[in-house]
N, C-alpha and C positions, 0 to 999 in steps of 0.2 A: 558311578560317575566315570566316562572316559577318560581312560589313563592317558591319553595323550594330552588331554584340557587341563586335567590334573596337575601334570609333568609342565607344564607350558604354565601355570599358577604359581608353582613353586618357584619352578624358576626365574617368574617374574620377566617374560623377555619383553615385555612393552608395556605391559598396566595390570591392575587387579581388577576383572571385573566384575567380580560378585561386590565389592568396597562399593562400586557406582551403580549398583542394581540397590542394594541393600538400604544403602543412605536416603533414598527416596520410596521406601514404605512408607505408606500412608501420607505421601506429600498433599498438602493442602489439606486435609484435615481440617475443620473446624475454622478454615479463612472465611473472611465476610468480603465475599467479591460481587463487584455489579455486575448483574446479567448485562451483556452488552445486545447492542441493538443490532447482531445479526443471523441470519439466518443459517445455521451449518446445513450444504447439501449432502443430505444424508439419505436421499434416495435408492434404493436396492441395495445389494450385495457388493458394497467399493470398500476401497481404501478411502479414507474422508481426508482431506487435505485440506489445513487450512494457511495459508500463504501469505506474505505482507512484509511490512519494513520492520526490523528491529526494534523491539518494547513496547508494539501499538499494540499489545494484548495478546497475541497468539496462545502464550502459555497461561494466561489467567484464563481463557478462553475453555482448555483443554482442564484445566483444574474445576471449573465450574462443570464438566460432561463427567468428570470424575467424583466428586461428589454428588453426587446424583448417583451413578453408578452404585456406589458404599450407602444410598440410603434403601438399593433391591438386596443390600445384605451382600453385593460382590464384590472383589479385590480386583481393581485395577492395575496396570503394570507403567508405571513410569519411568522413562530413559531419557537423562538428558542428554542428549547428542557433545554439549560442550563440557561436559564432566572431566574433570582436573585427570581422571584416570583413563580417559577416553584417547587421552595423545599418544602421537604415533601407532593407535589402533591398524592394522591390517584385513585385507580379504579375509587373509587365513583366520583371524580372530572370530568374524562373525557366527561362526555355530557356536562359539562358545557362549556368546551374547545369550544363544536360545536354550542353550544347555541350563546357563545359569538362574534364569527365569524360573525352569520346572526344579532346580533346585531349594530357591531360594523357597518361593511361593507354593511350590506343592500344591499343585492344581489338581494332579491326576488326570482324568479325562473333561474335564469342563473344558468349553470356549472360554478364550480369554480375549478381555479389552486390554488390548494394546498400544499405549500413547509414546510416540518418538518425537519432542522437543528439537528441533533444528536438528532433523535427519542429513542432511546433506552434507553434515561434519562426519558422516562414515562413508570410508571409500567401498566406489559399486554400489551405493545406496541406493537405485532403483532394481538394481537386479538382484540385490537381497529381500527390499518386500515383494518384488516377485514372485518371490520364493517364498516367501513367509505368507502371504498371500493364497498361496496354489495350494498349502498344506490343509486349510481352512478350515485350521485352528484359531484362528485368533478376529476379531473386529478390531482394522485397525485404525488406529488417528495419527496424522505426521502434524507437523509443521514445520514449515523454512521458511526464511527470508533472501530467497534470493532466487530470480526469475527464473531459472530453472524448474521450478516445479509449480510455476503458473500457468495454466491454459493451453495451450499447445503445444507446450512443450512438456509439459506433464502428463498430456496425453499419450505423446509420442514415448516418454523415458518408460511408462508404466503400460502400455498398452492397453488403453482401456479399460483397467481394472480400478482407476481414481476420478471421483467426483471434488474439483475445488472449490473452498471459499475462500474469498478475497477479505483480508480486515485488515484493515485500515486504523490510522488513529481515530478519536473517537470523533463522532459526528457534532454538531450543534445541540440537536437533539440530547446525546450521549451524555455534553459537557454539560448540558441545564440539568438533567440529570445528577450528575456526581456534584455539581455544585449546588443542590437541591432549589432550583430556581424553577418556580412554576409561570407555565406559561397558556393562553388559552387564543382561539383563532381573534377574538375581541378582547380588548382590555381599556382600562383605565390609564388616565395619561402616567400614571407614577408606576403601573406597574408596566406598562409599554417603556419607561424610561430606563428603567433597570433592567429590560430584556437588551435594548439595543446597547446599552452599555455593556450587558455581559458578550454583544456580539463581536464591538471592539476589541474588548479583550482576546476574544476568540479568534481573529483576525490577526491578532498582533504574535500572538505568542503558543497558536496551532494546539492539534487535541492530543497531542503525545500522551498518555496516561499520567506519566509522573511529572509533568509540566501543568497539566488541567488540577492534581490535585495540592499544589502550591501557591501559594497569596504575595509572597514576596518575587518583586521584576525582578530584582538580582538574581534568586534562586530557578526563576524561572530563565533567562539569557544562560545560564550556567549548565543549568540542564540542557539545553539546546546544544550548547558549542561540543559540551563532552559528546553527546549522541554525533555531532554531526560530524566530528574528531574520529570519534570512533570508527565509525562506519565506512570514513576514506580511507582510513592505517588499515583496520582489519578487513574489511571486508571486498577491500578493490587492491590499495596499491599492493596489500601483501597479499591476496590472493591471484590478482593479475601478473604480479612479478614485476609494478611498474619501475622501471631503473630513473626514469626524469620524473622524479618527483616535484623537485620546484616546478618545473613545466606543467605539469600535472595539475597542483592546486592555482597556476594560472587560468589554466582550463576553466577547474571548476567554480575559480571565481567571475569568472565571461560567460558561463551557463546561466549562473543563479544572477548574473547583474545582467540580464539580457534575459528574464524568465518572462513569459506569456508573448516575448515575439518573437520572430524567426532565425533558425540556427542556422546560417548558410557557412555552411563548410569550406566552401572557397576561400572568404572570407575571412575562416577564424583563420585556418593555415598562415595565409599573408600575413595577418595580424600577429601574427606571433614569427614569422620570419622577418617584421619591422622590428620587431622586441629585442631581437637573435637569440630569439628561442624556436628552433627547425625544428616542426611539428607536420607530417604530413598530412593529406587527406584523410589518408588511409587511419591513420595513428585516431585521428579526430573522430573517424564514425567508431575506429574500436571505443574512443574513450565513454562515447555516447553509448554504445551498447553495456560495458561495466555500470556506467551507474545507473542506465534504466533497472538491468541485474539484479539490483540490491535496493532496489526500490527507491531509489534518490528522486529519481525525477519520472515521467512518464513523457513521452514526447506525443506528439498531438501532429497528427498529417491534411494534407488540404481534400476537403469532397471533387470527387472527378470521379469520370465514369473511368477514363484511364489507367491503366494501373500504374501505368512508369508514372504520372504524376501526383498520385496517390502515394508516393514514396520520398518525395522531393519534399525540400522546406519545411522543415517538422519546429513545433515552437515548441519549448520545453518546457514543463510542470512539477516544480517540486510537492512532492504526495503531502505537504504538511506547510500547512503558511508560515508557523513557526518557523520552521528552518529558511522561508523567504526572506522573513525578516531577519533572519543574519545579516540580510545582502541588501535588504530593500525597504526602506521607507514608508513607498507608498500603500494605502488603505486598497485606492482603488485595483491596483496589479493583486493583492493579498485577495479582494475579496473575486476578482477574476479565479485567482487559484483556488480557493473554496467550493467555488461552483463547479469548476471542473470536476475537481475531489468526490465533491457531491454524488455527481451522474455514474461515476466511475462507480462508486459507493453502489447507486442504485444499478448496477449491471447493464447502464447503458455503451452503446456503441458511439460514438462521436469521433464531431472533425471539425475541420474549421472552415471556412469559407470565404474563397477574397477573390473573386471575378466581377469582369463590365460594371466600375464602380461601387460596387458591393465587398464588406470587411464587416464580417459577421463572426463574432467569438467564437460560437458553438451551432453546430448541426447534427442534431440526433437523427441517426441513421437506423432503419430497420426495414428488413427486408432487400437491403441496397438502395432504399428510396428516401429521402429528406424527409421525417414526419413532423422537424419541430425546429424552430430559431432561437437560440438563445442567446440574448446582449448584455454584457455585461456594464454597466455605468455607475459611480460610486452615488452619481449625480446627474440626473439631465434637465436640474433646474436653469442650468444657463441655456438664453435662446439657442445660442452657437451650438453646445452642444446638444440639446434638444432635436434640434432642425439633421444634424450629422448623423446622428444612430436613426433616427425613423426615416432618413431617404433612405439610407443602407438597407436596413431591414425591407423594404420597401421594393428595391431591387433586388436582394436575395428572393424572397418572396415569391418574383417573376421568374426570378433564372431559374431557380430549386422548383419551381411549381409546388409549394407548399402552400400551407395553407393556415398555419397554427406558429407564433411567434409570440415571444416575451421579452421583456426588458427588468433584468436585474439589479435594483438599486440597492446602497443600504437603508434606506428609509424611505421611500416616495412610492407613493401607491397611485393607480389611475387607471383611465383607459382610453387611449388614442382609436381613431379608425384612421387606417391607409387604406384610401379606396373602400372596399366593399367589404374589409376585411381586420379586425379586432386585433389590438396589439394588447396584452395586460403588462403594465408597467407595474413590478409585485418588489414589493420589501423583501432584503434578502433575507430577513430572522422568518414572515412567515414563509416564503418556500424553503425553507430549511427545516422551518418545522414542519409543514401541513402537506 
């Protein structure tokens, strides 16, 4: 063993890390987890990343690739990033991380699977799997929670050596699942009554794993507030270093009480210099980039061929309805946010769309071209509003030069023609399922 690793153990100058290698032998072991409903891209020779908001599964995710692994007879290697022994960890400590791997495990010359639990709690953590990476020794798996290691910027930290996936709390789909609720494209009216009722539910109180598998509201509100407590203390205000904390959670209660319409920045500043609470522009778009960060919200920008106005007016999206309804009431805004969630889910690119009388929820983009409309309505049994969402779509339609649009209810099924051209008005439980 390196006398210097050795010397640096004894002495203990910041953690023991063989205590935080050791402790998670054969973690997961013999758990009974559900396969969740996503895909890991795990194409060629990457790093496999999988990315997302705090407790929406990442490491049940990484336990479920890891048993598997233990049933080809291999020993997987588990590292929890937030391990009690892991504080005040340094650059300098990192070989010792890898030292103590061949110590503990005794691999000798075999490849090893490699799983890092919220990698981004060790500092230089993309220029160590670089390096752990390039030795190609190991298949590794990360996950974080926090937008640094999603998409393009994951690209950029890792060079090209990591493939993401996105997971999310759990789908509709997921929650009929865990809730063992069968459901089929046709049903009977009793079993059609107890889907749409499990859809309210699901609307009211979001697929968080440990909120979908509790019965009681209390325990369910409970679980909500701690996650969503947490995730402002730890994950922003003390990681951003914010010093106006009250100002802060004013913030974030004018985000989530102003969710699926437009954040104008001008706007919130003043409004909170009537408060006298002096918030700049500038302060406003940082606060908006920490919490997209950590997966709080998604913000959502307008279709234009433009780019500067491609960048303007962004409406913001909390990743989980549950946590809307901290802030929000209504069904219809909650099941707006669901759909978004949805698309996101399914690796679509979207926008929104509000020109020449036209205010269209959703615009599936691909290719840079408009291929698809989507409206969201809790309800367009009332004529007024019947008549409001299909001129809109109607005039989106012409601007976008598309050609394929929908209207997302929670219950009402149909099909309209605008002109020459097919609107399906679909039930939000079945496009969630089918």
């Amino acid at each position: 063993m390196d006398v210097a690793y050795l010397q640096h153990l004894v002495e203990g100058d910041c953690m023991n890390i063989e205590n935080a290698l050791a402790r998670y032998i054969g973690y997961g072991s013999g758990l009974k987890l559900m396969e969740r409903d996503v895909r890991i891209n795990d194409t060629g020779n990457f790093i496999k990343a999988l990315v997302g908001p705090r407790r929406a599964g990442k490491s049940s995710m990484m336990l479920i690739i890891m048993q598997k692994i233990r049933e080809k007879g291999e020993n997987p290697v588990y590292i929890n990033g937030e391990d009690v022994d892991f504080v005040g960890i340094t650059e300098n400590d990192l070989d010792g991380i890898e030292n103590a791997i061949y110590r503990i495990y005794k691999f000798g010359g075999k490849r090893i699977s490699l799983f890092i639990d919220e990698v981004q709690s060790f500092p230089e953590w993309s220029r160590w799997l670089r390096t752990l990476f390039d030795e190609n020794k190991y298949d590794i798996f990360v996950s974080g929670s926090t937008f640094e290691l999603e998409s393009s910027r994951l690209s950029s930290e890792l060079r090209g050596r990591a493939m993401e996936t996105l997971v999310l709390p759990f789908s509709f789909r997921e929650y009929c699942a865990a809730k063992g609720i069968e459901y089929h494209e046709y049903m009977n009216p009793e079993s059609k009554s107890a889907l749409v009722g499990a859809l309210a539910d699901f609307l009211d109180f979001g697929g968080y794993p440990e909120v979908v598998k509790e019965d009681s509201i209390d325990a369910k509100k409970r679980i909500l507030e701690n996650l969503y407590t947490s995730v402002l203390q730890h994950d922003v205000i003390e990681k951003y270093r914010i010093r106006k904390i009250s100002e802060f959670k004013l913030f974030m209660n004018a985000i989530f009480g102003s969710a699926c319409r437009d954040v104008s920045v001008v706007k919130m500043s003043r409004w909170f210099e009537q408060q006298g609470a002096g918030i700049s522009d500038q302060t406003v778009f940082n606060y908006i980039g920490y919490i997209e960060s950590v997966f709080l919200v998604r913000m959502l920008y307008p279709y234009s061929k433009k780019p500067k106005e491609r960048r303007t007016k962004p409406k913001a999206y909390p990743l989980d309805s549950g946590l809307l309804g901290l802030f929000e009431n209504s069904r219809g805004k909650k099941l707006e946010d669901v759909v978004l969630v949805e698309l996101l889910r399914r690796g679509k690119e979207v926008c929104y769309y509000r020109r020449n009388g036209a205010d269209v929820d959703f615009v599936i983009v691909e290719n840079g071209m408009a291929s698809e409309i989507i409206q969201v309505s809790y309800s367009i049994a009332d004529a007024g509003t019947y008549g409001r969402e299909i001129a809109s779509i109607e005039k989106a339609l012409v601007g976008l030069k598309c050609s394929k649009a929908s209207v997302i209810t929670f219950d009402e099924e149909k099909t309209v023609h605008v002109g020459n051209m097919q609107v399906n008005v679909v039930p939000a439980w079945k496009w969630l399922l089918f």
